[in-house]
FIMARBA-279103 format. One record per atom (N, C-alpha, C): x, y, z. Coordinates in steps of 0.001 Angstrom, whole numbers, plus 500000, padded with zeros to 6 digits. Layout:
XYZ...
% end
This chain:
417051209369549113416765209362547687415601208398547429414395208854546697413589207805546584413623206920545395412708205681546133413245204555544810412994204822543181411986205913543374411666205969541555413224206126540833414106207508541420415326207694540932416363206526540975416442205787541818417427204772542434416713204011540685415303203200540637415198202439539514415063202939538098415050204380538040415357204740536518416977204915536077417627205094537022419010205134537091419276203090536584418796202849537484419269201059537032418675200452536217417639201382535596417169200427534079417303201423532402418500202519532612418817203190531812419167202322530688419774201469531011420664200292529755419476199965528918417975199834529051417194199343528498417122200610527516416993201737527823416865202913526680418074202971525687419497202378526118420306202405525221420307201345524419419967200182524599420250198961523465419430199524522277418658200331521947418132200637520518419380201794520080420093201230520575421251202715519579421800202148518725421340201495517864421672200875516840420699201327515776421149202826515708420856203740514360419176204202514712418834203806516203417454204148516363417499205613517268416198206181517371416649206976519250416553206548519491416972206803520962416512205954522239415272207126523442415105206481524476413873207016525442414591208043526441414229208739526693414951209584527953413650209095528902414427209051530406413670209391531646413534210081532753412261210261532740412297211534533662412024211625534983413128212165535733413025212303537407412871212810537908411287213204538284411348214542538991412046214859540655412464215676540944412455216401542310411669216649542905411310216467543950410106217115544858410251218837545336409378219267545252409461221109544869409249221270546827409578220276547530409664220836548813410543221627549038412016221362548305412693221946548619413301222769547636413851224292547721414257224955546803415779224551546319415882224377545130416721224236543869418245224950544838418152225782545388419692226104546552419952225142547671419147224583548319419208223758549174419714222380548789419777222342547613419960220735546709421473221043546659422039219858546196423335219843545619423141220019543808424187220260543031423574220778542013423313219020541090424140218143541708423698216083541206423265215770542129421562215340542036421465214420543092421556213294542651421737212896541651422263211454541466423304211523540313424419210506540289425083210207538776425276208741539352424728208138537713424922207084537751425985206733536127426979205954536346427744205691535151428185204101535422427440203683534027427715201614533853428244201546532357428840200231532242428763199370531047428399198479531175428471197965529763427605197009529798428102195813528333428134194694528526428517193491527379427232193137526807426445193437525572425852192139525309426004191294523621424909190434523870425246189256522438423989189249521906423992189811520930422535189562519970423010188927518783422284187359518913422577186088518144422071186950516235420925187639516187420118187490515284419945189091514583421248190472514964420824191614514213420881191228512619420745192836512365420543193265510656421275194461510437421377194481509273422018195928508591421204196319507571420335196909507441419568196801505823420210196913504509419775195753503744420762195661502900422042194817502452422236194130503658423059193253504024422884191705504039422852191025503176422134189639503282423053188650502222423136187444501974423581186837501768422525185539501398423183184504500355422376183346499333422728181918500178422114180929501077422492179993501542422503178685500658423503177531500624423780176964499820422034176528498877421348175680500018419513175544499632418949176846498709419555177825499033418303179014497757418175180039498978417620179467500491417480180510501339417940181466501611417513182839501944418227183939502506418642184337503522420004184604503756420123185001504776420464186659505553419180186834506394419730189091506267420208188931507807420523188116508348420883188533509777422672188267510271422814188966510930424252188726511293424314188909512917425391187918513760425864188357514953426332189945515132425956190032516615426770191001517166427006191209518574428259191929518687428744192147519999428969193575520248427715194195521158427625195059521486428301195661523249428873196739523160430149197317524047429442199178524455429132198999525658428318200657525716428590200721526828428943202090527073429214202782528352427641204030528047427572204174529269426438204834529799426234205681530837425586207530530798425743207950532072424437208916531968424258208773533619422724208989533802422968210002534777422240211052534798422754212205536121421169212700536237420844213185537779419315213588537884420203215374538780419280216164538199419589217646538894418299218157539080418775219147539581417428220192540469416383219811539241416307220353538354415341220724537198415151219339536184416132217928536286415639217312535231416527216043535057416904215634534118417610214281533951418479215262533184419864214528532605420308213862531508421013212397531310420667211875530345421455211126529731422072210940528351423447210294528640424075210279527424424666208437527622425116207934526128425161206513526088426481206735524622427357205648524759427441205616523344427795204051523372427804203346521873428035202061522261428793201744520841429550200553520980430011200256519903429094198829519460428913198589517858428473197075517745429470196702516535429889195242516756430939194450516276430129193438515600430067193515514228428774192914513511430238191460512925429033190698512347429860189194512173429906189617510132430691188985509297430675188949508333429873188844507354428790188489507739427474188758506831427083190398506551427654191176507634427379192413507436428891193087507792429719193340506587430337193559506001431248194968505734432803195101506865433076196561506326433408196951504864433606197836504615434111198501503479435834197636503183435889197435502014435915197783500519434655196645499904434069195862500915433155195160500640431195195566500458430550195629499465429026195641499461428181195242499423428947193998499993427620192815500305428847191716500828428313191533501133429124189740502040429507189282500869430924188887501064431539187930499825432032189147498870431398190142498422432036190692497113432483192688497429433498192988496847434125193684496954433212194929495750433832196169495919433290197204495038433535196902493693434731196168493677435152195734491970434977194940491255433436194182492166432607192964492113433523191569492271434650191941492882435888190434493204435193189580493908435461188437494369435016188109495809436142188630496833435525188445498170436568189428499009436055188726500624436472188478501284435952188119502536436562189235503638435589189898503589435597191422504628435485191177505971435859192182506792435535191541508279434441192420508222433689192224509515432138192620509895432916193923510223431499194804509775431584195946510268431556196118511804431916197879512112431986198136513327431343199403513420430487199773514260429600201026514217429852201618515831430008202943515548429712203406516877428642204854517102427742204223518164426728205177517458426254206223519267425816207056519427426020208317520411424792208415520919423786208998521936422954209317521813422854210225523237421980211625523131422226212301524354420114212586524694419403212501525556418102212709526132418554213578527156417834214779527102417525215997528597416331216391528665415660216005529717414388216287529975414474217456531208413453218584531463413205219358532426411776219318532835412029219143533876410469218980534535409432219852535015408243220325534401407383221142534987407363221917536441407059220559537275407353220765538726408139221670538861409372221215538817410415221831539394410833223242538466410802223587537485411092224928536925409921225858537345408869225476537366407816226261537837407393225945539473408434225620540278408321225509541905406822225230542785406479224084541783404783223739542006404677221895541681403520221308542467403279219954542538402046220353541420401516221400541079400533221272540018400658220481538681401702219754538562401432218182537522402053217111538074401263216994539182401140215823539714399762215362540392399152214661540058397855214530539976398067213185539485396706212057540401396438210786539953397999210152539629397625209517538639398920208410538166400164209101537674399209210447536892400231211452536465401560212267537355402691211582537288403997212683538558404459213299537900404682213614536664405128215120536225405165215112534067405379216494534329405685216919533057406560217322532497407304217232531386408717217536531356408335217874529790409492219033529695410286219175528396411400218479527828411269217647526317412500216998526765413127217077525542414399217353524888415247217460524115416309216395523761417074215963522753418263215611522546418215215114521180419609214389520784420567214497519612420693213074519306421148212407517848421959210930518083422992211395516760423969210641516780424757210623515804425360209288515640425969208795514332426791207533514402427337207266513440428215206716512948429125206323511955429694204698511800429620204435510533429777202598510367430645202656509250432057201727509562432874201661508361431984200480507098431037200363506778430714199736505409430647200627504303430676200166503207430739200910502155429611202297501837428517202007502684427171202608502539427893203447503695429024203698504316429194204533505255428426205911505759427491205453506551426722206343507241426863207150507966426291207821508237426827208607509313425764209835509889424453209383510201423479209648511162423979210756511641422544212319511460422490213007512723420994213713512895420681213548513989419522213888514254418997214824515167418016215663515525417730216202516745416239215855517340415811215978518608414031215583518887413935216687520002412576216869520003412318217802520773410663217757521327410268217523522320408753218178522661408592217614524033407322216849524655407691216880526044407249215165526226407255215316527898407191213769528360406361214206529214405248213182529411404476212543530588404911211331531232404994211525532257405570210473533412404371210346534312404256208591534322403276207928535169403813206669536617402756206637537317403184205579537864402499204077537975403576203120537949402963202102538201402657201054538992402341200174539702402747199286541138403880198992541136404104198662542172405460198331542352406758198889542753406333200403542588407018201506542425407756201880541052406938201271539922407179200896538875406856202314538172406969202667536799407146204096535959406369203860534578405950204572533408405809204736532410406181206059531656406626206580530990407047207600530413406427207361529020406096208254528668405303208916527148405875210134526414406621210413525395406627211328525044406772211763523526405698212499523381405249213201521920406520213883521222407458213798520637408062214288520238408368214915518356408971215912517677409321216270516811410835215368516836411216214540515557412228213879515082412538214680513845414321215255513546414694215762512396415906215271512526415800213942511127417296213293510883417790214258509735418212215546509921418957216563509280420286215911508056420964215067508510422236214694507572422291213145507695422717212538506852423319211237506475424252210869505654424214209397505166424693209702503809425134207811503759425209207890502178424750207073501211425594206795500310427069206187500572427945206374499046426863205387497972426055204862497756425176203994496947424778205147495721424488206285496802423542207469496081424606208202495294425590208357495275426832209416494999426825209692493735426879210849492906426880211049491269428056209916491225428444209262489736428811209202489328430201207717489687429462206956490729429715205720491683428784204862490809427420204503490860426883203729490047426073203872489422425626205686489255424459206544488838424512207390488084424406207831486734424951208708486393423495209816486039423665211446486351422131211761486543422407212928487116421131213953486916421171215284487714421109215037489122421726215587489997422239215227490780421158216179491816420374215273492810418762215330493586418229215059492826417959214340491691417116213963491129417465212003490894418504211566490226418780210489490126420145210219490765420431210993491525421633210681492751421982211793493136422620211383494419423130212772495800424541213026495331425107214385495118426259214609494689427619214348494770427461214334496787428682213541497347427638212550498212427160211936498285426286210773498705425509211146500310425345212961500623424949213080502164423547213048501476422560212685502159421045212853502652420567213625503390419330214473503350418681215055504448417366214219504211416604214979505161415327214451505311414394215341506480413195214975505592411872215897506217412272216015507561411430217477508901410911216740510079409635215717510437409744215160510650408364214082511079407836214151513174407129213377512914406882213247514327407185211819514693407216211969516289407700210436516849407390210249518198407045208953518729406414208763519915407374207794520987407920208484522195409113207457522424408082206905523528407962205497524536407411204926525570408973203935526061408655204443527549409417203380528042408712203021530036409116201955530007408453201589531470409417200678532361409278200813533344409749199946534535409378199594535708409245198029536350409001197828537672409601196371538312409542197087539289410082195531540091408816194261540157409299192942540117408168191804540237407870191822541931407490193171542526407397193268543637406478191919544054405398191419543305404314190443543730405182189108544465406488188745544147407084187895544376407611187604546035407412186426546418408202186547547617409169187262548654410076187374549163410614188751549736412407187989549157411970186942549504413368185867549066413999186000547530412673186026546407412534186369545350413052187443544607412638188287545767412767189874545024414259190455544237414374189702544184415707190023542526415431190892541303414248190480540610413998190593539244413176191528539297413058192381538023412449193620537068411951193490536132411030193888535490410870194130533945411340195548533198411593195740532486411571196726531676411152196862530067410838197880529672410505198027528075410601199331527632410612199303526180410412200544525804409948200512524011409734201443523826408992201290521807408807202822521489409711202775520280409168204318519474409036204269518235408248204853517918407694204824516812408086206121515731408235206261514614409007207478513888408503208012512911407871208359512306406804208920511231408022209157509892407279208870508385407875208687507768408789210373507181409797210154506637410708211418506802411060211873505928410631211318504507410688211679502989411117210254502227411798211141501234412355209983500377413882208856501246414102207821501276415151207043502164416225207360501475416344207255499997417590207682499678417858209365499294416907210072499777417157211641499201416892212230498272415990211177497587415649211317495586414183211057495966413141212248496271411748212105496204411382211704494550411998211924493559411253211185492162411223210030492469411719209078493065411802207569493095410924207111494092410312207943494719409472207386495916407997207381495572407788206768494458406925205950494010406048205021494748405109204298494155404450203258495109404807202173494377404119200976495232404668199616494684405654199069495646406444197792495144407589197498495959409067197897495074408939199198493804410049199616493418410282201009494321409231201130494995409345202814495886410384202299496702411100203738496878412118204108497932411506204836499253410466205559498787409576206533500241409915205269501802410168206706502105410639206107503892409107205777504421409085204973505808407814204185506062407827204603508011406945204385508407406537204269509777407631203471510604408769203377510991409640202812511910408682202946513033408896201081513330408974200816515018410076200192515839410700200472516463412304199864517649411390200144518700411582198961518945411296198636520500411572197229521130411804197363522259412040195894523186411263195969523990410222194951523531408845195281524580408720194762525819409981193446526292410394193416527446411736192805527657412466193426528907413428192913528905413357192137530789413821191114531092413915190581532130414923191079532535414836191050534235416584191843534706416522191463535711417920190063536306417787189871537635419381190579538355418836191230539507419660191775540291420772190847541039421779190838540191422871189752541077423616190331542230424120191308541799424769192199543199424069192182544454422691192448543910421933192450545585421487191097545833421471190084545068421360188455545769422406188312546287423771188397545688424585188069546432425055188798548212425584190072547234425749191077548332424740191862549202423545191969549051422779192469549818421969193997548923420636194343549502420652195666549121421396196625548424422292197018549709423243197998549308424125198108548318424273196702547769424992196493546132423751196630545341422399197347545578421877196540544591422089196916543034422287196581541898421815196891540195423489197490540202424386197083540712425881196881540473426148196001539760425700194748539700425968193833538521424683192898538199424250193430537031422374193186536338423025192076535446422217191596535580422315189945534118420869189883533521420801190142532499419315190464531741419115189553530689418279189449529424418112188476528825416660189969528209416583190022526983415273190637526440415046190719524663414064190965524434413415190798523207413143191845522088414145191799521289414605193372520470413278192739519122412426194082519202411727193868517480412049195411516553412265195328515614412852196691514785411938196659513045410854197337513072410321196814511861410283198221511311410593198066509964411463198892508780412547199820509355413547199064509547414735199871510129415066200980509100415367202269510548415443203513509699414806203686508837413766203734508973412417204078507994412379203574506810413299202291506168413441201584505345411845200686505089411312200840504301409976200136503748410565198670503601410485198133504416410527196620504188409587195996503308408695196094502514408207195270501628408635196402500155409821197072500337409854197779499198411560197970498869412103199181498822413607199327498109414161198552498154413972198335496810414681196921496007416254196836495907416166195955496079418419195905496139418955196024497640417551196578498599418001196878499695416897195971500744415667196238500907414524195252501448414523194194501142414406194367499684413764193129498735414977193137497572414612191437496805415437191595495928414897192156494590416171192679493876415212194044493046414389192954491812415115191818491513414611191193490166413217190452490578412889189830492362411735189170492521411067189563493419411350190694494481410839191368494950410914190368496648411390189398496410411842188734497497412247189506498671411731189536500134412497189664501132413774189345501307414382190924501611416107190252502259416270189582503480414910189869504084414798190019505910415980190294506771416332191880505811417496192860506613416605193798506876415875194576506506414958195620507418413888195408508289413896194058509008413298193688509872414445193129511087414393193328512368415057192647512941414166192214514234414505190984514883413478190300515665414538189548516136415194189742517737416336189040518011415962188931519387416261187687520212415844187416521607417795187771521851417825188711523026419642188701522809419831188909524883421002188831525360421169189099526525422624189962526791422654189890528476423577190840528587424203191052530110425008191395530330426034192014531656426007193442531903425322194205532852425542195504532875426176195738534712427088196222534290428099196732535815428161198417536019427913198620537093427982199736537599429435199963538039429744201608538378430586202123539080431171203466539230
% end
């Protein structure tokens, strides 16, 4: 098995930590077209991990809280819980991930809508929400469906078609519940080290949501798509979206050394209509609601191989200890310098600094 598959298999976890209401990256493995698609087994690889981590510093948009000084506060702990499975076949990858995140009390389940206060405007001390959110990437590779090395050339090792879905659901009052589909292809590169880059152009359609905020007749009263959603679901435009993700070993390092990896990844999401489902309100200014350019990405994550320091090779990326750098600017296409009550505050236009998130966080990922 060559190492490209062995290291996209062990740095999958990096494509799942944006499942926190983002996509995530699929990667793509090609097969070598030496041999015909009968001669293979129908998995040449499955890989299935979890994984623990702690991000000191997420967000919920919308979610923020008044510190005794005047300051704001939009960020809350979390403890994120994901199982993960990666399989490579004749023709392509898939992966699927789902993860749970265990948010701290600043971000707030239901009967609560904001930290501290309840729907009936009481005070109320809620426990943190809990989200669990899905995500599936299948890529098929040029090469191999068309039984030819003709896209592979230079840096370029293949071309792929690549497809998949996310869905997710969060007990807060704004109870969401995300679904999406993407579709178009990937370019796969290489880099030293035996290191990777993946590119891929894709179509994004977040088809359903939903919004009890928006709901007739909850805190809105109004023709209903026009000044609120009837039972509070959302759709939204298709847009386009650009997923990147990369990996390599710090091969430059000593032989003693050779533990550690980098990884990254960043996508970008084109805006998808109105955020709450009411294009009259998507106005300009900082009273607009219009959805904005989302970027999620972790532009690097460090990853040292403990299994294979300890145990050798043959354990290697059985038990990863990582440490990396989450940036998320206008989550879910939320205009951070705009929807008021939700970005900003609606009376001063103040940052919540909940649709921004910028968290240095780490983590445990185990194979088996």
């Amino acid at each position: 098995m060559s190492f490209r598959y062995m290291a996209m298999a062990a740095t999958m976890l990096s494509l799942a930590t944006l499942a926190n209401g983002g996509p995530a990256l699929a990667a793509d493995l090609p097969v070598k077209a030496a041999k015909k698609p009968a001669d293979l087994p129908f998995f040449l690889v499955i890989d299935n991990r979890v994984t623990f981590s702690w991000m000191p510093k997420g967000t919920d948009p919308g979610m923020w809280s008044v510190n005794p000084n005047g300051s704001i506060n939009g960020t809350t702990a979390k403890q994120v819980y994901s199982f993960t499975h990666f399989d490579l076949w004749s023709y392509g990858t898939n992966f699927f991930t789902i993860s749970m995140f265990k948010s701290g009390h600043n971000d707030p389940a239901s009967p609560c809508t904001a930290p501290g206060v309840t729907i009936s405007g009481a005070a109320g001390n809620c426990a943190g929400a809990t989200e669990i959110y899905g995500l599936f990437r299948s890529t098929f590779g040029w090469n191999e469906l068309f039984n030819t090395k003709a896209f592979t050339m230079g840096p370029l090792h293949n071309v792929s078609f690549e497809v998949g879905m996310d869905g997710n659901s969060e007990n807060t009052f704004l109870a969401p519940a995300k679904r999406d589909v993407v579709a178009g292809l990937q370019f796969a590169f290489d880099l030293p080290y035996k290191g990777y880059i993946n590119v891929a152009p894709l179509m994004y359609w977040e088809f359903s949501n939903h919004n009890a905020f928006t709901q007739c007749g909850l805190f809105v009263a109004g023709p209903a798509g026009v000044a609120c959603n009837s039972d509070g679901n959302v759709s939204y435009n298709p847009t386009w979206a650009v997923e990147i993700n990369y990996y390599m070993d710090l091969g430059f390092l000593p032989p003693s050394m050779q533990f550690w990896s980098i990884s990254g990844r960043a996508g970008w999401y084109g805006p998808k209509g109105d955020s709450n489902g009411l294009p009259a309100l998507s106005g300009i200014g900082r009273f607009s609601t219009a959805s904005k350019t989302e970027l999620n990405s972790e532009p690097i994550r460090l990853t040292f191989d403990a299994a294979k320091a300890v145990w050798g090779d043959k354990y290697s990326h059985f038990v990863d200890l990582w440490v990396a750098y989450r940036y998320w600017q206008n989550k879910f296409g939320l205009d951070h310098n705009a929807m008021p009550g939700v970005c900003t505050v609606a009376a001063t236009g103040q940052s919540t600094k909940s649709c921004t998130e910028s968290t240095v966080y780490g983590g445990i990922t185990m194979k088996f």
